[in-house]
Predicted model as a PDB file, atoms N, CA, C, CB and O in Angstrom, pLDDT in the B-factor column:
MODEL        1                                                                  
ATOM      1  N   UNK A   1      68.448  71.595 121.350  1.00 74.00           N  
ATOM      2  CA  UNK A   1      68.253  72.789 120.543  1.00 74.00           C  
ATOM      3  C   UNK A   1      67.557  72.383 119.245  1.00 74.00           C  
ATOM      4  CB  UNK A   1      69.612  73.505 120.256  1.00 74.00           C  
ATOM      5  O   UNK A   1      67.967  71.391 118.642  1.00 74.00           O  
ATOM      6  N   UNK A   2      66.651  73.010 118.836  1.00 86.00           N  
ATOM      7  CA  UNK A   2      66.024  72.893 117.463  1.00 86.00           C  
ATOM      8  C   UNK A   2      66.464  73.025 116.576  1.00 86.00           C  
ATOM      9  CB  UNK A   2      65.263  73.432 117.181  1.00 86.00           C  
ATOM     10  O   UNK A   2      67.117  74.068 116.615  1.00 86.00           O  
ATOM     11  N   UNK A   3      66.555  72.378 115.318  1.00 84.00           N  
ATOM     12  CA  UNK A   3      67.410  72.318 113.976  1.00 84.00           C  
ATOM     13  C   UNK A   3      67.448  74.496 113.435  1.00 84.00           C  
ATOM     14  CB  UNK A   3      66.152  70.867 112.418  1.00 84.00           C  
ATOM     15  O   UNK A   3      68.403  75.216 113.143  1.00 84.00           O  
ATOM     16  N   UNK A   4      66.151  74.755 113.526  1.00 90.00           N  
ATOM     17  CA  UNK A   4      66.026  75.893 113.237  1.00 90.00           C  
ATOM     18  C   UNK A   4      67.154  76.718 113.989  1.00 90.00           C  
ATOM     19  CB  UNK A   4      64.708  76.229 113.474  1.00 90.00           C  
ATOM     20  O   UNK A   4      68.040  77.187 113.274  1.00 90.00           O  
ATOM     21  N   UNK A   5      67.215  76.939 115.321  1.00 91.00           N  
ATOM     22  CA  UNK A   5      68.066  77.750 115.970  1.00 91.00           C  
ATOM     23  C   UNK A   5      69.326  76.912 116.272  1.00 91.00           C  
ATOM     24  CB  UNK A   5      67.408  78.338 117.185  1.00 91.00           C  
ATOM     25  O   UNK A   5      69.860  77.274 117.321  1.00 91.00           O  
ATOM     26  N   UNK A   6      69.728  76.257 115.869  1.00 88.00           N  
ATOM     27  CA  UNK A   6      70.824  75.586 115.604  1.00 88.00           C  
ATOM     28  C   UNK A   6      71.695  76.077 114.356  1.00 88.00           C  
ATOM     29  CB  UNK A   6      70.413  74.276 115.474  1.00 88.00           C  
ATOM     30  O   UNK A   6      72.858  76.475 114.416  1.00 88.00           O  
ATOM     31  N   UNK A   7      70.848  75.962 113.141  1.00 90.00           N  
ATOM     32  CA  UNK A   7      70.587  76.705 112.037  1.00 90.00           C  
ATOM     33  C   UNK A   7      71.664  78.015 111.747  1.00 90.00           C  
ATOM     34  CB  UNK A   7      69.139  77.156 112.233  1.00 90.00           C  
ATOM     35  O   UNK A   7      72.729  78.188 111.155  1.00 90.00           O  
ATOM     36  N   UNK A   8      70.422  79.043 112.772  1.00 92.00           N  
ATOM     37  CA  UNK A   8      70.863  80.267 112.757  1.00 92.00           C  
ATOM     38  C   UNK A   8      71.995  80.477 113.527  1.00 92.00           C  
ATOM     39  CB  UNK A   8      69.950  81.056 113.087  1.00 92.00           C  
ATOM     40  O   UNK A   8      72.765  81.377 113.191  1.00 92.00           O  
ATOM     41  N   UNK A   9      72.268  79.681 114.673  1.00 92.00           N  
ATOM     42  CA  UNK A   9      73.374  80.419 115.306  1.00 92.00           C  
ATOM     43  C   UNK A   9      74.658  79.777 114.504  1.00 92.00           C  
ATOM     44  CB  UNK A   9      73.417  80.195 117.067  1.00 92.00           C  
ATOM     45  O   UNK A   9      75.684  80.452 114.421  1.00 92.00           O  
ATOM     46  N   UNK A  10      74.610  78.783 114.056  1.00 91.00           N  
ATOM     47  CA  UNK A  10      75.469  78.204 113.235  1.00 91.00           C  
ATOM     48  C   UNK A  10      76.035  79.461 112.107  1.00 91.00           C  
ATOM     49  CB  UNK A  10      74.669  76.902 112.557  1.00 91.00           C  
ATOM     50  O   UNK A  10      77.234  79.711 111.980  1.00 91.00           O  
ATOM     51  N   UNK A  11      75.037  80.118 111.401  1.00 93.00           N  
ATOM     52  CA  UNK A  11      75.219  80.897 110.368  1.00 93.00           C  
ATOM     53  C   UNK A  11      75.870  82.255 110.830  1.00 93.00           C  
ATOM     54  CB  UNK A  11      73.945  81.045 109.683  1.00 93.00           C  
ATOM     55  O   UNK A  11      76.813  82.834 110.293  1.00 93.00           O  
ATOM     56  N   UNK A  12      75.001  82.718 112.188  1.00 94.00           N  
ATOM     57  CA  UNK A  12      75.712  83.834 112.448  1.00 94.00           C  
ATOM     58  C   UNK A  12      77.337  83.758 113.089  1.00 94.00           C  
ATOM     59  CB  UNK A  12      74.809  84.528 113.338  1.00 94.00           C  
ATOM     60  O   UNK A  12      78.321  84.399 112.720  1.00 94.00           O  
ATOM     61  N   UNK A  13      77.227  82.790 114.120  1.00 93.00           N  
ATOM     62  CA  UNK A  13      78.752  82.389 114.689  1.00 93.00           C  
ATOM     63  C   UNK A  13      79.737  82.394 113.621  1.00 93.00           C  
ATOM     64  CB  UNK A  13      78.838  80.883 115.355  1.00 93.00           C  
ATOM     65  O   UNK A  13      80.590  83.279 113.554  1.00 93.00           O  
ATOM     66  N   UNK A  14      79.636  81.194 112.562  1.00 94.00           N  
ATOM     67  CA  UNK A  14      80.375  80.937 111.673  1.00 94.00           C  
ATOM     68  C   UNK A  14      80.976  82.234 110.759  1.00 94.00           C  
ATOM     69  CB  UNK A  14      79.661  80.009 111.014  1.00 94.00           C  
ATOM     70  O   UNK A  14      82.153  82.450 110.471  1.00 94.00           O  
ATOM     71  N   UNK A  15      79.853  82.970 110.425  1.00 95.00           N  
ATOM     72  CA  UNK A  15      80.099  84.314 109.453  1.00 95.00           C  
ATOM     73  C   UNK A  15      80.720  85.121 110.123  1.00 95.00           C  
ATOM     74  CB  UNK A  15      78.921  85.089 108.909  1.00 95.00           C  
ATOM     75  O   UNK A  15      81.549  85.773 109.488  1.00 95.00           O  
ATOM     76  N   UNK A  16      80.623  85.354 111.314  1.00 96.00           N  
ATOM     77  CA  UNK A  16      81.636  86.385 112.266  1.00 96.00           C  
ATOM     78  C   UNK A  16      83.071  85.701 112.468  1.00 96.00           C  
ATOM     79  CB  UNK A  16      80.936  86.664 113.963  1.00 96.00           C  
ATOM     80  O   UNK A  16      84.076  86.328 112.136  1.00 96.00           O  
ATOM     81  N   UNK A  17      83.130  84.889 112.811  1.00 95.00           N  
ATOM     82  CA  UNK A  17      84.764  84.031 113.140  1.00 95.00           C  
ATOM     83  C   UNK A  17      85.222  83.902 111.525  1.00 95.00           C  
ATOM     84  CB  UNK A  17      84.612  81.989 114.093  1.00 95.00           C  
ATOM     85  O   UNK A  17      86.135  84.573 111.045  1.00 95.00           O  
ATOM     86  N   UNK A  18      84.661  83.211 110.995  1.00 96.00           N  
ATOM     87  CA  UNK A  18      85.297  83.415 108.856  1.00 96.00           C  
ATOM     88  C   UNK A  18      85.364  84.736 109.019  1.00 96.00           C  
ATOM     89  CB  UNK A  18      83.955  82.961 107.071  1.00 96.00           C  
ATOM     90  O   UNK A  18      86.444  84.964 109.565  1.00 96.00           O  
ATOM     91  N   UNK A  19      84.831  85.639 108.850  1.00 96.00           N  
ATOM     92  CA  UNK A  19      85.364  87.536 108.714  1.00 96.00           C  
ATOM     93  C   UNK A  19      86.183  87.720 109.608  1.00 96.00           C  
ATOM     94  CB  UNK A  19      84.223  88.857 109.002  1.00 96.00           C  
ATOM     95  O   UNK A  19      86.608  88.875 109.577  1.00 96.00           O  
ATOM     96  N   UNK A  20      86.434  87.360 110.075  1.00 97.00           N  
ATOM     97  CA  UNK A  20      87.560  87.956 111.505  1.00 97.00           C  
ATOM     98  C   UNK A  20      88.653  87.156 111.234  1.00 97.00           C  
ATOM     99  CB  UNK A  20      87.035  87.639 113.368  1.00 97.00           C  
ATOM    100  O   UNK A  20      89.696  87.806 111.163  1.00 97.00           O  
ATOM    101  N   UNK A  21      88.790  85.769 111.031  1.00 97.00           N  
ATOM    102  CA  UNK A  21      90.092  84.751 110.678  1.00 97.00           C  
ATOM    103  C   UNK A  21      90.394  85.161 109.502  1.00 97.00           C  
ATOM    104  CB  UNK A  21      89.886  83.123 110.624  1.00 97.00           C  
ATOM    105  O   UNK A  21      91.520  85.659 109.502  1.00 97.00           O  
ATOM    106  N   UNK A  22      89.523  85.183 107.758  1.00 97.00           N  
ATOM    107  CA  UNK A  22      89.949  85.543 106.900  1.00 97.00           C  
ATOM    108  C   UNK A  22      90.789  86.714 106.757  1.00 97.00           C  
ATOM    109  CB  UNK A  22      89.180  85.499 106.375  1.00 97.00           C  
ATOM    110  O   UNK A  22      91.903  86.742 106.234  1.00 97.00           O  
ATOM    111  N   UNK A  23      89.829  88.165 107.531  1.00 97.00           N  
ATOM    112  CA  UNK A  23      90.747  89.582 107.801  1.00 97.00           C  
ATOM    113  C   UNK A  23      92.224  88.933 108.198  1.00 97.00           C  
ATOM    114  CB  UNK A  23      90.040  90.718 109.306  1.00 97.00           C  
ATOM    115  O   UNK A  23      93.291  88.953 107.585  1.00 97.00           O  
ATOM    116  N   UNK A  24      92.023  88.622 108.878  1.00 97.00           N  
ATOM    117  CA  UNK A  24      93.428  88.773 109.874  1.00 97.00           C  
ATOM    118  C   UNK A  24      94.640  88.226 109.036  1.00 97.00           C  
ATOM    119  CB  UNK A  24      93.328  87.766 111.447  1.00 97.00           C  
ATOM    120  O   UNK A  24      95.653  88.865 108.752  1.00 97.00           O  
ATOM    121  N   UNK A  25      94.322  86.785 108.653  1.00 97.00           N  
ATOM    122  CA  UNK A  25      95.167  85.491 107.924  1.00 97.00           C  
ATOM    123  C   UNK A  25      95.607  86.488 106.633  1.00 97.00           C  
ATOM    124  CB  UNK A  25      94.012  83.768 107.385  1.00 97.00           C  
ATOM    125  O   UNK A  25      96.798  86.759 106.488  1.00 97.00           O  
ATOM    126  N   UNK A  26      94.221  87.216 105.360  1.00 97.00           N  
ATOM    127  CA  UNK A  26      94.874  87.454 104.139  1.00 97.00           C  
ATOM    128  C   UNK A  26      95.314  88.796 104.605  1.00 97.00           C  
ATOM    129  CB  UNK A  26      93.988  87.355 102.743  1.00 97.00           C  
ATOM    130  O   UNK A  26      95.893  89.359 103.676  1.00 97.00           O  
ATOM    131  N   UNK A  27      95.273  89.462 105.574  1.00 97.00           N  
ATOM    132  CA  UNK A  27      96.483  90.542 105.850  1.00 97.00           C  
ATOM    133  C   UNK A  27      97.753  90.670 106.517  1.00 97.00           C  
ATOM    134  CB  UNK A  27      96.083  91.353 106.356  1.00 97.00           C  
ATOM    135  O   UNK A  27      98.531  91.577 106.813  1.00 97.00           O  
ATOM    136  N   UNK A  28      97.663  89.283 106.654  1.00 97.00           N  
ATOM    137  CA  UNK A  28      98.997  89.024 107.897  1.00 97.00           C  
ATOM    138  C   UNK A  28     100.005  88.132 106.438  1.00 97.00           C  
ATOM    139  CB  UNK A  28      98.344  87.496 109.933  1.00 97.00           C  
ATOM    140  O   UNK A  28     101.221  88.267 106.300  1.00 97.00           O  
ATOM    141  N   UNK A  29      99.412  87.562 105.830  1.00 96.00           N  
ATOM    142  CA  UNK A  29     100.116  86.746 104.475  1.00 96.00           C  
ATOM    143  C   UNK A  29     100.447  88.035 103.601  1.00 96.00           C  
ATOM    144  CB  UNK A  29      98.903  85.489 103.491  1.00 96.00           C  
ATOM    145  O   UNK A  29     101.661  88.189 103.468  1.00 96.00           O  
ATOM    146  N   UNK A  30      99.607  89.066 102.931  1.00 96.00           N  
ATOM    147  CA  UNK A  30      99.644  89.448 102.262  1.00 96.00           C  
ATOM    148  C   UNK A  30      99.950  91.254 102.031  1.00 96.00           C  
ATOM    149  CB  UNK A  30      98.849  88.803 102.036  1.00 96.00           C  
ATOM    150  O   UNK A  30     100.397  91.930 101.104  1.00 96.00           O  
ATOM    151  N   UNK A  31      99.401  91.564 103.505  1.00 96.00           N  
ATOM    152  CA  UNK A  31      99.667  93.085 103.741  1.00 96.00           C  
ATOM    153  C   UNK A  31      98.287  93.852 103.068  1.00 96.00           C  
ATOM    154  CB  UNK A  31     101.266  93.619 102.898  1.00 96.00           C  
ATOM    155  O   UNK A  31      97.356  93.339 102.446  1.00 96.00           O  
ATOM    156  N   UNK A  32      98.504  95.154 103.405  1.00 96.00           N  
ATOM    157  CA  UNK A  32      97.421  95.792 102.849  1.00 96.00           C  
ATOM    158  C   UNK A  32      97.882  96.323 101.150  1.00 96.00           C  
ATOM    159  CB  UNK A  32      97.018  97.089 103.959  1.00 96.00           C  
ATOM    160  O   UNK A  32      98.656  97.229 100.842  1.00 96.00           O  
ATOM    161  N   UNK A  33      97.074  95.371 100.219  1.00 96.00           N  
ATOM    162  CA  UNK A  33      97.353  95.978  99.160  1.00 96.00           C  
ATOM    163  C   UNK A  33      96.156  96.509  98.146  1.00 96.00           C  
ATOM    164  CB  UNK A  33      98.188  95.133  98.598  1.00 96.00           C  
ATOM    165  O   UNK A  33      95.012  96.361  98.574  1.00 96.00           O  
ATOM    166  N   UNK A  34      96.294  97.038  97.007  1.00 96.00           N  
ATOM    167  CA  UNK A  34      95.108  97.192  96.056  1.00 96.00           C  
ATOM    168  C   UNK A  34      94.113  96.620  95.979  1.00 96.00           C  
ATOM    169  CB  UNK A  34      95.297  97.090  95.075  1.00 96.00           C  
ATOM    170  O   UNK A  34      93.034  97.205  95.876  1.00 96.00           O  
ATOM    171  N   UNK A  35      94.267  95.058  96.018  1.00 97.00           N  
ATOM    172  CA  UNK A  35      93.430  94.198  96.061  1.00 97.00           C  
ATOM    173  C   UNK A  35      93.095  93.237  97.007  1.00 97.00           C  
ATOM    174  CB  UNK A  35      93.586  93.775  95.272  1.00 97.00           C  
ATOM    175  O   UNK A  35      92.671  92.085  96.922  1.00 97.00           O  
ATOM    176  N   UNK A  36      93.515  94.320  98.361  1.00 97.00           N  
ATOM    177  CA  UNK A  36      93.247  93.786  99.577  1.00 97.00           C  
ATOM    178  C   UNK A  36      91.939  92.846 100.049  1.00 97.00           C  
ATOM    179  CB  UNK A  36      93.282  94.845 100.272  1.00 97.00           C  
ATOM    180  O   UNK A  36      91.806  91.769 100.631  1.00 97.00           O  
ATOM    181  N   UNK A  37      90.831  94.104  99.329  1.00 97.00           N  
ATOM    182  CA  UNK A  37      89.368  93.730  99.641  1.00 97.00           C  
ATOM    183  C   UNK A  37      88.670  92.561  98.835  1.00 97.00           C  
ATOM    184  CB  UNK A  37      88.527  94.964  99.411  1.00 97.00           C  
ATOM    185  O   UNK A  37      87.656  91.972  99.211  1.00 97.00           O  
ATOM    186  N   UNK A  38      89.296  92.345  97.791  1.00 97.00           N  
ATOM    187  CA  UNK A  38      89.138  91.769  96.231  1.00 97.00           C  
ATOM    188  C   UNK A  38      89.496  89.941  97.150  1.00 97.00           C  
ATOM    189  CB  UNK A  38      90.824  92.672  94.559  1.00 97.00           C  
ATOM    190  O   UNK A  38      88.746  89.023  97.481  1.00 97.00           O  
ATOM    191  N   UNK A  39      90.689  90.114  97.235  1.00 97.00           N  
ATOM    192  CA  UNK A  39      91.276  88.652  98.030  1.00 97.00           C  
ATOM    193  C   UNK A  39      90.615  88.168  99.282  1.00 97.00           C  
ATOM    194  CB  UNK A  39      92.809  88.818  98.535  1.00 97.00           C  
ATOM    195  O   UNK A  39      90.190  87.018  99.391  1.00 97.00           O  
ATOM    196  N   UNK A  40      90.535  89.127 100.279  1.00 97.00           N  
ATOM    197  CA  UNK A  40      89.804  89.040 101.680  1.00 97.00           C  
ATOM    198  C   UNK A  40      88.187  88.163 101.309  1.00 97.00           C  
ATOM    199  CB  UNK A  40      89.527  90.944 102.385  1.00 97.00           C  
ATOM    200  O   UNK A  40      87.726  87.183 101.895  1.00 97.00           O  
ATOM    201  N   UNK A  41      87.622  88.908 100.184  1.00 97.00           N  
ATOM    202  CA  UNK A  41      86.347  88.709 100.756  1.00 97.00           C  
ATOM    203  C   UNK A  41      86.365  87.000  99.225  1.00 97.00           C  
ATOM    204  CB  UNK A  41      84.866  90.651 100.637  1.00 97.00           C  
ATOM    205  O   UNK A  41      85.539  86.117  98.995  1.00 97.00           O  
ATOM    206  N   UNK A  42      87.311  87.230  98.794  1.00 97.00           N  
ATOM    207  CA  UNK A  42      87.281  85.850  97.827  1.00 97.00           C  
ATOM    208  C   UNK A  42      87.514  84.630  98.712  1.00 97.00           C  
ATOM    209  CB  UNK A  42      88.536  85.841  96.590  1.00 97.00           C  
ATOM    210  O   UNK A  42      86.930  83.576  98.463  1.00 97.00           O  
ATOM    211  N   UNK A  43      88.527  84.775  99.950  1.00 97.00           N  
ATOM    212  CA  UNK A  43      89.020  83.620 100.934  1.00 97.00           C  
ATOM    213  C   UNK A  43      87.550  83.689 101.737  1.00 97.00           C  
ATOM    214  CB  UNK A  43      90.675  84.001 102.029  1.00 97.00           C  
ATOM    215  O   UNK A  43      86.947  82.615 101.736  1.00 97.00           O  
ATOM    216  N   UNK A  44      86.699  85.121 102.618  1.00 97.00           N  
ATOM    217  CA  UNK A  44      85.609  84.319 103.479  1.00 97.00           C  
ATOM    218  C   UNK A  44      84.481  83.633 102.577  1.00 97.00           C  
ATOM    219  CB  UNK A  44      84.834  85.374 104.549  1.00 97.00           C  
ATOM    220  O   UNK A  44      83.664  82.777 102.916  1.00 97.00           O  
ATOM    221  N   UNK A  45      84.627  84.130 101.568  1.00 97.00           N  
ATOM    222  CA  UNK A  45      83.244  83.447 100.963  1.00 97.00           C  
ATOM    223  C   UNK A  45      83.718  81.690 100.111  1.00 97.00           C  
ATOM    224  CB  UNK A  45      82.483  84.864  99.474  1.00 97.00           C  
ATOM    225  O   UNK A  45      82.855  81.050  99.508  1.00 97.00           O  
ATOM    226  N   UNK A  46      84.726  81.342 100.200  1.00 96.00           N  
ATOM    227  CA  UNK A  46      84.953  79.984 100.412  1.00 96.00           C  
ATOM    228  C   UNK A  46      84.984  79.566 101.770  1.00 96.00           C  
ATOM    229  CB  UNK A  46      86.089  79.614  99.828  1.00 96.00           C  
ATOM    230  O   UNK A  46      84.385  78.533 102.069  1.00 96.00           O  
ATOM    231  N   UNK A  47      85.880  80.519 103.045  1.00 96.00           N  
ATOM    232  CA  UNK A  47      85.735  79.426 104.098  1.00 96.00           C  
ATOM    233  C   UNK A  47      84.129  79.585 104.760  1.00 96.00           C  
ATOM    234  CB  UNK A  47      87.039  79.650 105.374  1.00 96.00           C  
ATOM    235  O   UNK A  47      83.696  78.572 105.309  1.00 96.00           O  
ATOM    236  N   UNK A  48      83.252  80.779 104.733  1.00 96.00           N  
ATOM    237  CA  UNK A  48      82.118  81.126 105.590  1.00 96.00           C  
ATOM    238  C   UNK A  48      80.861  79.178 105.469  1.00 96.00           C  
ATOM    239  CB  UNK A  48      81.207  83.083 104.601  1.00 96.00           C  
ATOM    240  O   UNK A  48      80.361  78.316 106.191  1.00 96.00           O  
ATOM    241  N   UNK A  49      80.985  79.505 104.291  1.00 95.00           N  
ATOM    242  CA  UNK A  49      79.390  78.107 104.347  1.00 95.00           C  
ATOM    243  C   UNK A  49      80.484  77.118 104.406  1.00 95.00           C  
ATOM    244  CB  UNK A  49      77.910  77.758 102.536  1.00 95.00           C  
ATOM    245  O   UNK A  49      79.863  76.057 104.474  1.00 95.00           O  
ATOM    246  N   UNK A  50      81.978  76.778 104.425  1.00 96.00           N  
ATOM    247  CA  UNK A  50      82.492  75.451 105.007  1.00 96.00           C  
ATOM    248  C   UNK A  50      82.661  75.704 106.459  1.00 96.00           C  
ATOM    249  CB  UNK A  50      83.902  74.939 104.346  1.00 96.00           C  
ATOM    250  O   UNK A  50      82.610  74.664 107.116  1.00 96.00           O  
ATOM    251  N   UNK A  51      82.915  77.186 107.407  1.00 95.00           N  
ATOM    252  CA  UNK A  51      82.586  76.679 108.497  1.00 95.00           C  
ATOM    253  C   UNK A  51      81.108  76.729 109.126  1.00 95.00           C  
ATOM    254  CB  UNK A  51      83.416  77.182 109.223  1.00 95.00           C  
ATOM    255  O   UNK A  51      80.787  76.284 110.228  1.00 95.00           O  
ATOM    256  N   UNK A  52      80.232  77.401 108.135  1.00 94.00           N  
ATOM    257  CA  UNK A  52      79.013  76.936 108.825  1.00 94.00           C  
ATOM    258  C   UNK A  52      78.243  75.482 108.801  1.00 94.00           C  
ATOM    259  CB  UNK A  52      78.146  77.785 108.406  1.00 94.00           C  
ATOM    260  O   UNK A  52      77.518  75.167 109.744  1.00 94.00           O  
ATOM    261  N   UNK A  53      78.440  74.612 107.668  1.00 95.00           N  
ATOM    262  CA  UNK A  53      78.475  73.156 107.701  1.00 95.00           C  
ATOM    263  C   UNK A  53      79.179  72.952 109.064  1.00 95.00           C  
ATOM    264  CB  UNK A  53      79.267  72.453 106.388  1.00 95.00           C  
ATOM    265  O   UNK A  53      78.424  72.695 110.002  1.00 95.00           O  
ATOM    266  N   UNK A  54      80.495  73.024 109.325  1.00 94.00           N  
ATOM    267  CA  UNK A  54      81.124  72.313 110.317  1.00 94.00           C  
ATOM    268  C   UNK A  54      80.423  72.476 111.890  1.00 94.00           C  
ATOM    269  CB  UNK A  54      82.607  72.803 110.260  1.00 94.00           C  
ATOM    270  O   UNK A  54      80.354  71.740 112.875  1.00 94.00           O  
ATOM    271  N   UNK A  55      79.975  73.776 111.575  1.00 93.00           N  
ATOM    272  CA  UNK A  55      79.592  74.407 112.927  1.00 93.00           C  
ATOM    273  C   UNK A  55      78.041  74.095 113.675  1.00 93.00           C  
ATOM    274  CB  UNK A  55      79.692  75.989 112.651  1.00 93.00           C  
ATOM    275  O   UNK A  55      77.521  74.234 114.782  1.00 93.00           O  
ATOM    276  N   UNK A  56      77.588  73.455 111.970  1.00 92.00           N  
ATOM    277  CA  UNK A  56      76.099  73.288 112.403  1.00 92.00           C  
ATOM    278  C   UNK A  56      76.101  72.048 113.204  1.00 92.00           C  
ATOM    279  CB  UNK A  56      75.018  73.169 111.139  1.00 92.00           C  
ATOM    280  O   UNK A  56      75.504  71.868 114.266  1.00 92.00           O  
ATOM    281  N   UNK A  57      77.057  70.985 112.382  1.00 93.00           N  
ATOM    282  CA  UNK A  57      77.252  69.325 112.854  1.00 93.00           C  
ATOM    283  C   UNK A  57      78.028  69.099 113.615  1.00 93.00           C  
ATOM    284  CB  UNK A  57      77.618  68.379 111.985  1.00 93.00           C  
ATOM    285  O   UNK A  57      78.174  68.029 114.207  1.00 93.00           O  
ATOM    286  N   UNK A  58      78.669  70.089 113.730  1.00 92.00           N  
ATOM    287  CA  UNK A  58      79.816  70.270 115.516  1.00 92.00           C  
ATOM    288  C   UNK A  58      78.958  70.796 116.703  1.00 92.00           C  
ATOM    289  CB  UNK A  58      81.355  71.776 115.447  1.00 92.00           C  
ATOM    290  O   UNK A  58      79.230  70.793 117.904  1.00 92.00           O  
ATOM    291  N   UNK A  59      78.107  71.142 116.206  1.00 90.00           N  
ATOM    292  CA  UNK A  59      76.951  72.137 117.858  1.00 90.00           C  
ATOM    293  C   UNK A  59      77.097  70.747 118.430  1.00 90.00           C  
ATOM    294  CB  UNK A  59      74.546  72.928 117.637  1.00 90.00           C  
ATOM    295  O   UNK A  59      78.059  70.554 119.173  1.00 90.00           O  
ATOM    296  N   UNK A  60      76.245  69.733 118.170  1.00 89.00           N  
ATOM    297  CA  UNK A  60      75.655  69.063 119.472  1.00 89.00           C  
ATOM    298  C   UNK A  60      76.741  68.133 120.193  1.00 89.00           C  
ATOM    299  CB  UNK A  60      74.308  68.114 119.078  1.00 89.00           C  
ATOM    300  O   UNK A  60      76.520  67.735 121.337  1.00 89.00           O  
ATOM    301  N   UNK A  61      77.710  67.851 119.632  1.00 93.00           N  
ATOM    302  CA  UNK A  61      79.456  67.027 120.137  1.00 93.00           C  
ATOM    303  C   UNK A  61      80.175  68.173 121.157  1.00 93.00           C  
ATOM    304  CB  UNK A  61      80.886  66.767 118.362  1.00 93.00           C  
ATOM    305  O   UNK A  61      80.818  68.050 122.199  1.00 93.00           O  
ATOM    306  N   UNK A  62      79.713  69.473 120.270  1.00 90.00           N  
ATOM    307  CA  UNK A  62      80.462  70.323 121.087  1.00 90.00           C  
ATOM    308  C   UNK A  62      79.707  71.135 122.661  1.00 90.00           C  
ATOM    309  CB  UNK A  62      80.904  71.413 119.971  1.00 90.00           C  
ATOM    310  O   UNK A  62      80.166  72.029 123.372  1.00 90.00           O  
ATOM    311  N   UNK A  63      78.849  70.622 122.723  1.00 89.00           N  
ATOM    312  CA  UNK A  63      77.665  71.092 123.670  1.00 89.00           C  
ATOM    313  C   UNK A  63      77.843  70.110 124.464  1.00 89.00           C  
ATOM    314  CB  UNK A  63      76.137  71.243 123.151  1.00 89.00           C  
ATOM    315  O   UNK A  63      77.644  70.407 125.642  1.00 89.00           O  
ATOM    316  N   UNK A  64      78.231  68.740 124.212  1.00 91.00           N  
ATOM    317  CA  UNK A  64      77.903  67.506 125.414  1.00 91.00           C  
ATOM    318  C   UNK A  64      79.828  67.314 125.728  1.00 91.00           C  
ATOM    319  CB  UNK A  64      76.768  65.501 124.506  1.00 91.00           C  
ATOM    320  O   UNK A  64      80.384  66.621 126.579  1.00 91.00           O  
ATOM    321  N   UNK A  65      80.346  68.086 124.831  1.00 92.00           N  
ATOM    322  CA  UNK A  65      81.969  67.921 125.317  1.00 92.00           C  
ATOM    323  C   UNK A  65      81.774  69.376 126.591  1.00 92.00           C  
ATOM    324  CB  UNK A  65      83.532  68.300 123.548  1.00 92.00           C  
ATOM    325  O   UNK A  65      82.091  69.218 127.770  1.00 92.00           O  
ATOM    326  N   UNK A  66      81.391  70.285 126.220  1.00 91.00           N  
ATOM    327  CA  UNK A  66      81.316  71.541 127.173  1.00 91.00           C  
ATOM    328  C   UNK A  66      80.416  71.317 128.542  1.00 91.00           C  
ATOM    329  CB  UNK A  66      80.632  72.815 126.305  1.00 91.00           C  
ATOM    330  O   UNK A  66      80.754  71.840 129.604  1.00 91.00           O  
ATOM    331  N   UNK A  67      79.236  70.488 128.415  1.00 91.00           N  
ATOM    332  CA  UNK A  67      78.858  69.974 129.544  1.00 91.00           C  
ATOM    333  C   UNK A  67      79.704  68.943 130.614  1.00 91.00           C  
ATOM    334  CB  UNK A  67      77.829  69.448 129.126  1.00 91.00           C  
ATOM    335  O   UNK A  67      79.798  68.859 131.838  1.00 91.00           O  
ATOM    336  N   UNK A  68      80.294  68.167 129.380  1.00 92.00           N  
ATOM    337  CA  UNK A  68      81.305  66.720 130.654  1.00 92.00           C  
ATOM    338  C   UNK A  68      82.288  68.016 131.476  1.00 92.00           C  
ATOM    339  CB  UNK A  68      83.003  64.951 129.340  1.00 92.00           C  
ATOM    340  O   UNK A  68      82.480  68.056 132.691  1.00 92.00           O  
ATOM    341  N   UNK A  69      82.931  69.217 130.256  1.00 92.00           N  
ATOM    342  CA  UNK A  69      84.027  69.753 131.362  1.00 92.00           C  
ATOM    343  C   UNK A  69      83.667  70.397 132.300  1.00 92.00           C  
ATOM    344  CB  UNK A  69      84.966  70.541 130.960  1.00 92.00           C  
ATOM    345  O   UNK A  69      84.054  70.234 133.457  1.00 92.00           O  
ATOM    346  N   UNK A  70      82.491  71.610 131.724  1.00 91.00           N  
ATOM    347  CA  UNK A  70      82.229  72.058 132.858  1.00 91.00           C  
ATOM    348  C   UNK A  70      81.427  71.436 133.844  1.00 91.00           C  
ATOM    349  CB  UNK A  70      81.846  73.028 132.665  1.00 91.00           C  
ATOM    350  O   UNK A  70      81.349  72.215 134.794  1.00 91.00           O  
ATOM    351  N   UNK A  71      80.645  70.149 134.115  1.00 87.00           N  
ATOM    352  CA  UNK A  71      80.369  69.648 135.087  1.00 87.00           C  
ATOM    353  C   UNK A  71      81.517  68.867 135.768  1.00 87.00           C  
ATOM    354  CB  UNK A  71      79.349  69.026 134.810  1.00 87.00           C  
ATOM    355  O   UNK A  71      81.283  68.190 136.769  1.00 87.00           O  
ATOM    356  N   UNK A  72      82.927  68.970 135.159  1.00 75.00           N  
ATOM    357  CA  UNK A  72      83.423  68.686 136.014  1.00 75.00           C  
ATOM    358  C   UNK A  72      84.633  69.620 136.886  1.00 75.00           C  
ATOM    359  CB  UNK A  72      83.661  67.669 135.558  1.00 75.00           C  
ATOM    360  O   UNK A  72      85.431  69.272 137.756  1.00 75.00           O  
ATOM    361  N   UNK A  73      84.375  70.959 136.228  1.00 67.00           N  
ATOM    362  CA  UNK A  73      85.152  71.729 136.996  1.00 67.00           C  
ATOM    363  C   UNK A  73      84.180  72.665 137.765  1.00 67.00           C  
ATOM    364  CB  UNK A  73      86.193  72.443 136.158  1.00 67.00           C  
ATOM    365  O   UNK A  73      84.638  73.582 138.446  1.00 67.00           O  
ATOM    366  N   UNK A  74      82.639  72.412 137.650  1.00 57.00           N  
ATOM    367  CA  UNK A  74      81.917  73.296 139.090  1.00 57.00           C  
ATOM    368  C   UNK A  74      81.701  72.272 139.928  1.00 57.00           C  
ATOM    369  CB  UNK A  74      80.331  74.181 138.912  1.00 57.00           C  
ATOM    370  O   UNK A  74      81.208  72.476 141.038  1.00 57.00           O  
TER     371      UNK A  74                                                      
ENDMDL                                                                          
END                                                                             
């Protein structure tokens, strides 16, 4: 895969799973309060660009771990 589209899917994957884990985590800790939205979006915008780092330099480990399994369960 090319650094470029590596890149992007890194950014989009990552930004959807951070919005969806952050939702869930600061409303399951904290409940719906006043400053529900205030906290939520303060936690994805620290974890979003740490899991897109992880996600960019995890693609290609995680692509040749998904190939060994599934070539060995077809």
């Amino acid at each position: 895969m090319h650094w470029k589209e590596r890149l992007v899917l890194a950014i989009i994957m990552s930004a959807t799973m951070a919005l969806m884990v952050t939702l869930l985590v600061t409303f399951i800790n904290l409940g719906l309060r006043s400053d529900f939205i205030y906290l939520w979006l303060k936690a994805y915008l620290l974890a979003w660009p740490i899991a897109a780092a992880t996600a960019y330099f995890f693609m290609p480990l995680a692509r040749r771990m998904t190939d060994r399994v599934v070539g060995e369960v077809g």
